[in-house]
C-alpha positions in Angstrom: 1.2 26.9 -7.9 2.7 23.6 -7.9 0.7 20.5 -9.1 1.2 17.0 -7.4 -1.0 13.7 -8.3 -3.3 12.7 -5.3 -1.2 9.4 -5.4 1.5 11.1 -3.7 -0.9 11.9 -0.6 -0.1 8.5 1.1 3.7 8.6 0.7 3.7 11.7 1.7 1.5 11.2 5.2 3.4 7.9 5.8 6.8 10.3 5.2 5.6 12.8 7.5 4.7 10.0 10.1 8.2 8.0 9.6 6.3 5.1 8.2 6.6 3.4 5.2 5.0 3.7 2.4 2.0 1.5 1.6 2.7 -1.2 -1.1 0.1 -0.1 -3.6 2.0 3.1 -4.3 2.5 3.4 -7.8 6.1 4.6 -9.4 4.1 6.2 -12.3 2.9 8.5 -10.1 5.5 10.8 -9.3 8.5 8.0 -7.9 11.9 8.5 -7.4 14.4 7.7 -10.0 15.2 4.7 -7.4 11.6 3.9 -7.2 10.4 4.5 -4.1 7.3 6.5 -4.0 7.6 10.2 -3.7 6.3 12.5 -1.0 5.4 15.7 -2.0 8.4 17.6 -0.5 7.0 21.3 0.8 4.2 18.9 2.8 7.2 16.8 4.5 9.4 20.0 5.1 6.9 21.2 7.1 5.1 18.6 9.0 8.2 15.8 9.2 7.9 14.5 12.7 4.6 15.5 13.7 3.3 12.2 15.9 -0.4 12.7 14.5 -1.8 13.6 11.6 -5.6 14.8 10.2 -6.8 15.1 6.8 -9.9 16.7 6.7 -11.7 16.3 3.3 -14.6 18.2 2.0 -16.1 16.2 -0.3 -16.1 17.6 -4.2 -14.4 21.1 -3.1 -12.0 21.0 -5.4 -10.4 24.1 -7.1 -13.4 25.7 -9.7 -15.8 25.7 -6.6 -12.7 26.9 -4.3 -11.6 29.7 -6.7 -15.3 30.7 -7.0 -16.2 31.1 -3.5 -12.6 31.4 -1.5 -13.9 34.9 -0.6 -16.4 33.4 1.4 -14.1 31.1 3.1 -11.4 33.0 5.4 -10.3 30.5 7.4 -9.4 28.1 4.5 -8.1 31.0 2.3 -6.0 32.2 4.9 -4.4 28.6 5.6 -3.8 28.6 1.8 -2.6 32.1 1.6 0.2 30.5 3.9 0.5 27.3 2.3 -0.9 26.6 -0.8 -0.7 23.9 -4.1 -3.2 21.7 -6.1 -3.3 17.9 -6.3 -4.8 16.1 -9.7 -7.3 13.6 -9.0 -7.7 10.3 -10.5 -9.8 8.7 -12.7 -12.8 8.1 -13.1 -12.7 11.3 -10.6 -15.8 10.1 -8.3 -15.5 9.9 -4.6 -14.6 5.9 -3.6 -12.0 5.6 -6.3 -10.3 9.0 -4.8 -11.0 8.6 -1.3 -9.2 5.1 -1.6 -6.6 6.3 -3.5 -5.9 8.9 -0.9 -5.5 5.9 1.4 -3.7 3.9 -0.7 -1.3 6.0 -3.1 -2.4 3.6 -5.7 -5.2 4.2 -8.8 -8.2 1.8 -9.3 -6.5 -0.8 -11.0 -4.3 -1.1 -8.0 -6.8 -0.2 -5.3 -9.4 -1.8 -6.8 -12.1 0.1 -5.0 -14.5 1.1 -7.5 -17.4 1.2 -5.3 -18.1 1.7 -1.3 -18.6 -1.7 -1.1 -15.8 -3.2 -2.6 -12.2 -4.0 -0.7 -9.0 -3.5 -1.1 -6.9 -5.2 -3.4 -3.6 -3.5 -1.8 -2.0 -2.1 1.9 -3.6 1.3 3.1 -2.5 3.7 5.5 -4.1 1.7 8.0 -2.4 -1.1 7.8 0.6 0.2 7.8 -0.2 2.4 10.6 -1.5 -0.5 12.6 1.7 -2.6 11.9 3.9 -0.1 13.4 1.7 0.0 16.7 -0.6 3.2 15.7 -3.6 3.6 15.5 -5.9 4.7 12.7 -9.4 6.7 12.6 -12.0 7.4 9.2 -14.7 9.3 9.9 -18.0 10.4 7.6 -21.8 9.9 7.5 -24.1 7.2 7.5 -23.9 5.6 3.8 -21.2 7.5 2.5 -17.7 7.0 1.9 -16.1 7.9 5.0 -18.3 5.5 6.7 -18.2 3.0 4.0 -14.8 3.0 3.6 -12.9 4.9 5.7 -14.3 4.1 9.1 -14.6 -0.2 7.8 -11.2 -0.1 7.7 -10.0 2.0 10.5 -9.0 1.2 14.0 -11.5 3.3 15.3 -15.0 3.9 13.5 -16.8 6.9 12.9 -20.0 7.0 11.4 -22.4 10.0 11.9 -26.0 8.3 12.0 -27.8 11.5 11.8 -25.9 11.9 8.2 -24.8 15.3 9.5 -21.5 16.9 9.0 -22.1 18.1 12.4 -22.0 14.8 14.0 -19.1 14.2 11.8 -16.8 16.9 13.6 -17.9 15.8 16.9 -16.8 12.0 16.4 -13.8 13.2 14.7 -13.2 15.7 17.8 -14.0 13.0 20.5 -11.8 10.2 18.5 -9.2 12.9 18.8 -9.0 13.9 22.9 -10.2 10.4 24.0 -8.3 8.4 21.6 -5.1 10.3 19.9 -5.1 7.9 17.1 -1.9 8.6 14.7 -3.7 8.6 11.5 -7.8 10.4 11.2 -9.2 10.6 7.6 -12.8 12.6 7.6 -14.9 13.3 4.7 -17.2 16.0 5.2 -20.4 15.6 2.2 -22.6 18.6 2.7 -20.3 20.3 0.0 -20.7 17.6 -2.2 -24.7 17.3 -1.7 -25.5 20.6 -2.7 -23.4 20.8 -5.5 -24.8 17.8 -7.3 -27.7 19.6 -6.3 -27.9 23.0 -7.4 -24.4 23.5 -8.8 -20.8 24.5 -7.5 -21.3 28.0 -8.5 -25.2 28.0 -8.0 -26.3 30.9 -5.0 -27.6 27.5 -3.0 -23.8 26.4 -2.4 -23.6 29.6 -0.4 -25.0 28.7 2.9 -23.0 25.2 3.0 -19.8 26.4 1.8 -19.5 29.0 4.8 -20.8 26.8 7.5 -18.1 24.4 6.3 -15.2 27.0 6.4 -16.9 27.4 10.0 -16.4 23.8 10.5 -12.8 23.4 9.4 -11.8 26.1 11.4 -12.6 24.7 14.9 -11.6 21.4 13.8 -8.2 22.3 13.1 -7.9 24.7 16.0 -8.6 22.0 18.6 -6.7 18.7 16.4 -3.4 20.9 16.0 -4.1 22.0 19.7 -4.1 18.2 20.5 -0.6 17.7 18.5 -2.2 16.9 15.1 -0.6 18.1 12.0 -3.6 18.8 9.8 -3.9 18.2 5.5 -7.0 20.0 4.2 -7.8 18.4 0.4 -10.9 17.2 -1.0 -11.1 13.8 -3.4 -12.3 15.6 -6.7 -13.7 18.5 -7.9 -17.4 19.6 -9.6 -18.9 21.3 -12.2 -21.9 22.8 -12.8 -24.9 20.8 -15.3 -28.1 21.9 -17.1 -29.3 19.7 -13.4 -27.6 20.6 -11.0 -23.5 19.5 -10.8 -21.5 16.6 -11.8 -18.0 15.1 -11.6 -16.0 12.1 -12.9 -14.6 13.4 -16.4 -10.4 14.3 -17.0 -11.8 17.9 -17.1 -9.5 20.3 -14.6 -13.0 21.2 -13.0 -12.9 17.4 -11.8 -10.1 16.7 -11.0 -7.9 19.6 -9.6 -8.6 20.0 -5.7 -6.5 22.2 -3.6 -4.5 21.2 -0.7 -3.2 23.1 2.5 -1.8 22.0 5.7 -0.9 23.2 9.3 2.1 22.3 11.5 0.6 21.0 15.1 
């Protein structure tokens, strides 16, 4: 399976829009022999042209929790079975720092965003989406990054106060008929809650991980009904503690995540 760096993610969604690049993209990470960032070619082959684009995120899903309950997940396992390859994380591998590098194509000394409350020190996707007339959306819950982050600097601001992912798909959903903003960005935590608190691989993770496969799948149906082209990823990965679960180490359990997409 092929391996990208999630610092190509931004290149390649401003590629697949016909935008440029944003300006924190680093050329250590995976740039052209001319310098200009690189898009991650099978993603652009496949969604080049699409007016609208999605990228759900489940937070911390990354490819050890993936790989150990993918059999419980058919409607994300069968959008990888069609389309299928694994991005690395950066470090430190926690959420902010990834989430913002997803935005940004640049690592934290570019970005700068170490925490939820800091800014950026470089152009995002929304900028550059909202310089070229578009409109942007970041969704999540209440206190969390794609709140924090994601919606502050978005166009149009999703946060779910009843820190549900379930209020989380509908604002994303609404956004998406009322709105048609060109760029959405969603983190979905509930994956990431119970594994910090009773493991990735724990029997707990269960319940969440289906309901979330649930979730994805009628998100995607009605945003690539509505024209979207739609990147499934998470930020980082997880693995399991004497407590619990953890992230933010170099360890492939941290920082490998798998990434699919769909044509609208």
């Amino acid at each position: 399976m092929s391996e990208y760096s999630l610092t190509q993610l931004a290149p390649t969604i401003a590629a697949v829009l016909g935008l440029p690049a944003p300006n924190g993209c680093r050329q250590d990470a995976g740039a052209s022999v001319a310098g200009a960032p690189k898009a991650i070619p099978e993603i652009v082959a496949d969604l080049q042209g699409a007016e609208r684009l999605a990228v759900l995120a489940p937070d911390a899903l990354g490819m050890h929790p993936f790989t150990l309950w993918r059999h419980e997940m058919p409607f994300l396992d069968g959008l990888h079975r069609q389309h299928s390859l694994v991005l690395r994380a950066v470090m430190p591998t926690i959420t902010p720092v990834n989430f913002s590098t997803m935005v940004t194509g640049a690592e934290l000394d570019v970005h700068g965003m170490q925490s939820r409350e800091s800014d950026f020190q470089c152009e995002t996707l929304f900028d550059t989406v909202r310089a070229h007339g578009g409109r942007s959306a970041g969704v999540g819950r209440v206190g969390y990054t794609g709140s924090m982050i994601l919606a502050r600097f978005a166009d149009l601001q999703g946060t779910a106060e009843s820190n549900t992912d379930a209020e989380v798909e509908q604002i994303t959903l609404g956004f998406a008929r009322e709105q048609l903003p060109e760029f959405v960005i969603v983190q979905l935590g509930s994956t990431d809650d119970v594994f910090h608190q009773h493991g990735p691989s724990s029997p707990e993770a269960l319940p969440v991980v289906r309901e979330t496969d649930e979730r994805l799948g009628r998100m995607v149906e009605e945003l690539v009904g509505l024209g979207y082209a739609v990147i499934v990823t998470a930020d980082h990965g997880q693995h399991d503690c004497d407590r619990g679960g953890t992230h933010g180490s170099e360890s492939d359990e941290d920082a490998l995540v798998p990434c699919t997409w769909l044509a609208p």
